[in-house]
N, C-alpha and C positions, 0 to 999 in steps of 0.2 A: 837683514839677518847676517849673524858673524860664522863661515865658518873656520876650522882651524884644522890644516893639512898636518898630519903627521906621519913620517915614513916608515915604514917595514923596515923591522930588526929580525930576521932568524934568531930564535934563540932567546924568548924576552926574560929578562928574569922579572921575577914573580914572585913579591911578597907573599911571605907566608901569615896566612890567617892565623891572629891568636885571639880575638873576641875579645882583650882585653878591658872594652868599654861594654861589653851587654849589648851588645847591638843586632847581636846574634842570637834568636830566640832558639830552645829546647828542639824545637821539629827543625829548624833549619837547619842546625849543628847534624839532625840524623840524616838528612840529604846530604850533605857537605862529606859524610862519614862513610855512606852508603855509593859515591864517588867512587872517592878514594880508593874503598874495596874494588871496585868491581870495574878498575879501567884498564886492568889487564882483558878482561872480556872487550869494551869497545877495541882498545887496540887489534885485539884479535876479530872484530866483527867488521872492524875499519877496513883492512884488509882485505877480507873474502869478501867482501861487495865492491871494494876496488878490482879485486881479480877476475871479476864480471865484466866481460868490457858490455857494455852499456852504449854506446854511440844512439842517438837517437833514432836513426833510421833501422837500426839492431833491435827489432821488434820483440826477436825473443830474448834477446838480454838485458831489455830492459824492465819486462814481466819477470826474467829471472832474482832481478833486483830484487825485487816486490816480496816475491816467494819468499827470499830469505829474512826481508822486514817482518811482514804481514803476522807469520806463528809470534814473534816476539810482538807486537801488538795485544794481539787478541790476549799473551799470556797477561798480561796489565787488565785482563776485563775489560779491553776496549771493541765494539763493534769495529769489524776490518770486511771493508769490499774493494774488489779489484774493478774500475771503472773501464768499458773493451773499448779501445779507441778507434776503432774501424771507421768510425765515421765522420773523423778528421783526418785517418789517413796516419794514426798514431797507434802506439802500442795501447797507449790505457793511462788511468791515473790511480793511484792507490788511496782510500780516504778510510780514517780510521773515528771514531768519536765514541767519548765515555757515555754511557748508559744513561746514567740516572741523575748527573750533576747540575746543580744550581748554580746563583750566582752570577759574578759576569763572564760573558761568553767569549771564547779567545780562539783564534783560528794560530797552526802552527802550521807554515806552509816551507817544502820544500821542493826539489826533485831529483827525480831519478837518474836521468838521462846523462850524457857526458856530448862532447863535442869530437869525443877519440873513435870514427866507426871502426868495423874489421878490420878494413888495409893499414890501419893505425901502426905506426912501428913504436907507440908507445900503449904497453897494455899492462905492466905487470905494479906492482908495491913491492916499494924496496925501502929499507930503511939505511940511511945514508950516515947514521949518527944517533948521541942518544935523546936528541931531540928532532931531529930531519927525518923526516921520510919524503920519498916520491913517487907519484902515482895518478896514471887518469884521472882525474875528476877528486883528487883527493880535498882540493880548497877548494873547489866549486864543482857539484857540494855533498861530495857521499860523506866529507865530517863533516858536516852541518844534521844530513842525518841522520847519523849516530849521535851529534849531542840530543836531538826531539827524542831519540829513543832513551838516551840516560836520563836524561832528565826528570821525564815519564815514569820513568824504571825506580828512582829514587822519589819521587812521590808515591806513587804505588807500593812502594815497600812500607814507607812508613804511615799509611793507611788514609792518605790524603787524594789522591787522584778519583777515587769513586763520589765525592761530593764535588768534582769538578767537574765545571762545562769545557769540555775541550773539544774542539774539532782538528784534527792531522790532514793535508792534502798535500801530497807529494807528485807534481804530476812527472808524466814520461816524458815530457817535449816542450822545456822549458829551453830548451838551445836552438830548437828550429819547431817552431809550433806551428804545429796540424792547420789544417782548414777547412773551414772556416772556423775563424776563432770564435764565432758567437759558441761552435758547439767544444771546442779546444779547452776554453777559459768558463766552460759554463758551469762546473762542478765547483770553479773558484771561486767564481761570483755568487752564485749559491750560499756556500759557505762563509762569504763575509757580508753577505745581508741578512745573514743568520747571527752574525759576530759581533760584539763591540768593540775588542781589540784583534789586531793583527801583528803576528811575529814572523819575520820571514830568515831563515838562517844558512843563507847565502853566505860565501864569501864577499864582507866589503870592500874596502882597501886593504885588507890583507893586516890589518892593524885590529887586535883585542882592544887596545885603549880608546875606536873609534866603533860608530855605529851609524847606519843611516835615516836619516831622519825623512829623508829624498831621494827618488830618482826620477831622472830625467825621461819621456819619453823618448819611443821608436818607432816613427814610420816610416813610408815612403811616397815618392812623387815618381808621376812620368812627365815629363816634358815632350811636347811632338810638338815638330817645324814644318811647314810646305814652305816651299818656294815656286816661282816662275823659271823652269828652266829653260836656258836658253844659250846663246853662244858669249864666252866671257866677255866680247868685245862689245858687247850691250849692254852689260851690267852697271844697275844704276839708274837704265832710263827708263822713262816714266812706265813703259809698255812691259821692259822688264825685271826690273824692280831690286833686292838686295839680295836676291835667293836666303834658302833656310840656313845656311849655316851663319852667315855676319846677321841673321834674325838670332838663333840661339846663343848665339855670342852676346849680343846685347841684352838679352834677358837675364842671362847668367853674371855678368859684369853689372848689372842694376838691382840683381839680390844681394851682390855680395857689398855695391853702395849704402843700398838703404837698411840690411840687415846685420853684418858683421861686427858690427860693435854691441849687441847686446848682449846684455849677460846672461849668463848660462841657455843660451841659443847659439847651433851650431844646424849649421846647413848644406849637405855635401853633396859635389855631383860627383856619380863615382866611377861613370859608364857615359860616353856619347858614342854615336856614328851620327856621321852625313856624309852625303856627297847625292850622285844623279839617282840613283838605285841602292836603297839599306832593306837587309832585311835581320829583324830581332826575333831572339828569340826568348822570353820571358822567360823557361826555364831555367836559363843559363844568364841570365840577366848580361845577352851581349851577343853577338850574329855578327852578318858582314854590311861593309861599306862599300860601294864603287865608285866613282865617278873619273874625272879627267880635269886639268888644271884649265882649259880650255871650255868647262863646263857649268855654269850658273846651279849650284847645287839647288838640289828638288826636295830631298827629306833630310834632317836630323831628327833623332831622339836623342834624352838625355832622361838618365833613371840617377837616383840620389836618396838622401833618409835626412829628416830633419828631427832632433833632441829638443826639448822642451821643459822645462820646469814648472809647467803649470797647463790646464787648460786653455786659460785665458790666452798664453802667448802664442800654444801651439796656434788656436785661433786665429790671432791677430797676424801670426807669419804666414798661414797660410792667405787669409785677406789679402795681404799684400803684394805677394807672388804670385797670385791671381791677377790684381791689376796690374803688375807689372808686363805679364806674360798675354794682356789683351793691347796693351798697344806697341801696333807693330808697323815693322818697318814699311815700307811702300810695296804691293804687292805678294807680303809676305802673309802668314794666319800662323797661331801656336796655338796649343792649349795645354792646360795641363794638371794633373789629375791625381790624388791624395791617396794612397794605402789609411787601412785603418789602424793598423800597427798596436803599439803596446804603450798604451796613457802613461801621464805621469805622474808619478807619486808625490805629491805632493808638501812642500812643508807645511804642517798646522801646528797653531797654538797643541792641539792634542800630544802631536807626536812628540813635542820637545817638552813637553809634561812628562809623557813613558821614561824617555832618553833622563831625563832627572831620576826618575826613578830607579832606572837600571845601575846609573854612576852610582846610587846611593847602595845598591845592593851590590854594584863590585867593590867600593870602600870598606863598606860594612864586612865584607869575605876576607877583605886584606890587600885586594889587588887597587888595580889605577883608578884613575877615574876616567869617565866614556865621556869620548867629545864628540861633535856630529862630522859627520863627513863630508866634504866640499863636493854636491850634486853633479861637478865637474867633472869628478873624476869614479862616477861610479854610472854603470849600464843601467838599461832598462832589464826590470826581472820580473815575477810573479806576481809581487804583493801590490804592484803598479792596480793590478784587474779591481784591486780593493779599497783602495783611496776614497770611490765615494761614497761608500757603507760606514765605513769603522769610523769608532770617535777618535783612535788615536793606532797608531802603530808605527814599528822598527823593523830594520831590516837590517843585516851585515852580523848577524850575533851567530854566524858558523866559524870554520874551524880557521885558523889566523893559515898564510900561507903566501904563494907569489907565483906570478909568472904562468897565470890557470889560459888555459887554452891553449898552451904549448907545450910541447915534449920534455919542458925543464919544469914541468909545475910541482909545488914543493909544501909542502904542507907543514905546520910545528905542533909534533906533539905533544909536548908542556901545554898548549892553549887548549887542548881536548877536553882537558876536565877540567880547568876555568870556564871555561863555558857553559862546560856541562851544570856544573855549581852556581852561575850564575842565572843560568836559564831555570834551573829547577826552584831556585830564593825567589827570581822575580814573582814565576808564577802563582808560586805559593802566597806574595806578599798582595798580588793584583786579583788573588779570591778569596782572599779575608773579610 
């Protein structure tokens, strides 16, 4: 598979649509028009959901998110329920779906939440310029959704969204999710074995002219060492042996042998202790170390997350690190042990179908054409929970931007209603 990296420009310019070939049908020129009007209202919607701070653990503001979606839902004639998340430990998920529609069935997935809690010294929307603004959670992904809701908005206007099958889930804890995920991800999953396509309208690389075809998995591992402790001036013989720390040393130097060069696999330790006496603490993913140079270390751990491109490799890395991590040095024992984390999205023949289709409908509008994004360089997110339902889907079609999870995140508001325009063409052309 080829893909092709392209950088964030603030500021894109952006052909202007003239249709001059017909390629632009009657109802899609009234979305495209319907836009236009009415992106002084996203702007202003952009905003007051940005001025929410929302952090994930911000239970009520991230329900407050919801509140101010949810009425504009319903006013589209869409069933709107608020999902209570109490029993992952989360605020909730909002899930919206058209009434009566046929056709093929398309799940539109975002979220609520932001990564900025309370003590956040970044909470407000500011507009920097006449295309910059910045703001929490602006490019990942309160525009992302605002464009599901224009999009929406211009279908429904022009009398199209009532014979579509649409399903909206926007969950609360898409930046630190609830637990257990079976019940987390279980309104997602739901919804795309109900689904045949999935759109996920995340921020991707921060590039309008790219989209994801892939992401890569996220879990985790824990690594645990004993040793034989004993006085260092023994160390080595037979009785007592390498202790646990030159044990986790070589486990960790024969993952990064036999695994490091493959592609789009990445394998991180992020946290060890050892010595005579550790003690960890899981919620802090990190505790204390003791010992003395004079002492045969007794325990390490070692906690880490490994990315993946595919089931199969997650698989096969984990095989591997398993056998590495059972044979061990003389005297020594390790084990060690897999989170369930966030799959991976998979490339499929499908999704590089959609991704065809979408370039054809941003050409057709006027704009670039959509290249796929290098799985490299993009996280694990939502639409991951959906890979093995849907026949095809995309992800990265939120609002263009840089720098999301830090105090400088910057959003471009020129891409708001390109996206918007393009999300409301494609859907319209994927239920025909």
């Amino acid at each position: 598979m080829k893909y092709i990296k392209v950088g964030l420009v603030i500021g894109y310019v952006l052909v202007c649509a003239s249709w001059t070939n017909g390629q632009v049908s009657k109802a899609e020129k009234h979305l495209v028009k319907y836009i236009d009007q009415h992106n002084n209202q996203a702007l202003q919607l952009l905003e007051e959901i940005i001025n929410i701070n929302s952090g994930t653990m911000n239970f009520n503001g991230v329900k407050a998110v919801a509140d101010v979606l949810m009425p504009r839902f319903k006013a589209l004639g869409m069933e709107v329920e608020w999902k209570e998340g109490s029993a992952w430990n989360r605020a909730g998920h909002l899930v919206a779906k058209t009434k009566g529609g046929k056709g093929r069935k398309i799940l539109l997935i975002g979220h609520l939440d932001t990564v900025f809690e309370l003590e956040s010294p970044f909470q407000k929307y500011n507009v920097l310029n006449d295309s910059t603004a910045s703001g929490p959670g602006i490019a990942d992904m309160k525009g992302g959704a605002v464009i599901i809701l224009q999009a929406l908005s211009a279908l429904h206007d022009a009398g199209l969204l009532k014979d579509m099958s649409i399903t909206v889930v926007m969950t609360g804890d898409e930046e630190l999710s609830g637990d257990p995920l079976s019940l987390s991800k279980q309104e997602l999953v739901e919804a795309a074995k109900w689904a045949d396509i999935a759109l996920g309208f995340e921020n991707g690389d921060g590039n309008p002219g790219t989209a994801n075809v892939a992401r890569r998995s996220s879990s985790g591992w824990t690594l645990k060492v004993t040793g034989n402790a004993a006085h260092s001036s023994q160390v080595f013989k037979p009785e007592v042996g390498a202790g646990a720390i030159y044990e986790a040393a070589r486990i960790l130097t024969e993952f990064y042998e036999a695994l490091s060069t493959e592609e789009y696999l990445t394998f991180n330790p992020g946290m060890i202790l050892g010595g005579t006496n550790v003690s960890y603490d899981e919620s802090i993913d990190g505790g204390r170390a003791t010992g003395k140079s004079n002492v045969v270390a007794k325990d390490a751990i070692v906690t880490g997350d490994i990315r993946t491109i595919s089931p199969e490799q997650l698989q096969r890395t984990q095989k591997t690190m398993t056998e590495i991590a059972t044979k061990h040095l003389p005297r020594t024992n390790a084990t060690i042990t897999f989170d369930e984390g966030y799959p991976p999205f998979a490339p499929t023949d499908g999704n590089y179908a959609l991704l065809k289709q979408l370039s054809k409908v941003s050409t057709d509008l006027g704009f670039m054409p959509v290249e796929p994004v290098n799985p490299s360089n993009a996280g694990a997110a939502d639409i991951s929970f959906t890979s093995p339902y849907i026949e095809m889907g995309l992800d990265g079609l939120g609002m263009g931007g840089k720098n999301d999870h830090t105090v400088n995140e910057i959003g471009d508001l020129k891409v708001l209603p390109m996206q918007s325009k393009r999300a409301a063409v494609l859907l319209y052309r994927l239920t025909r």
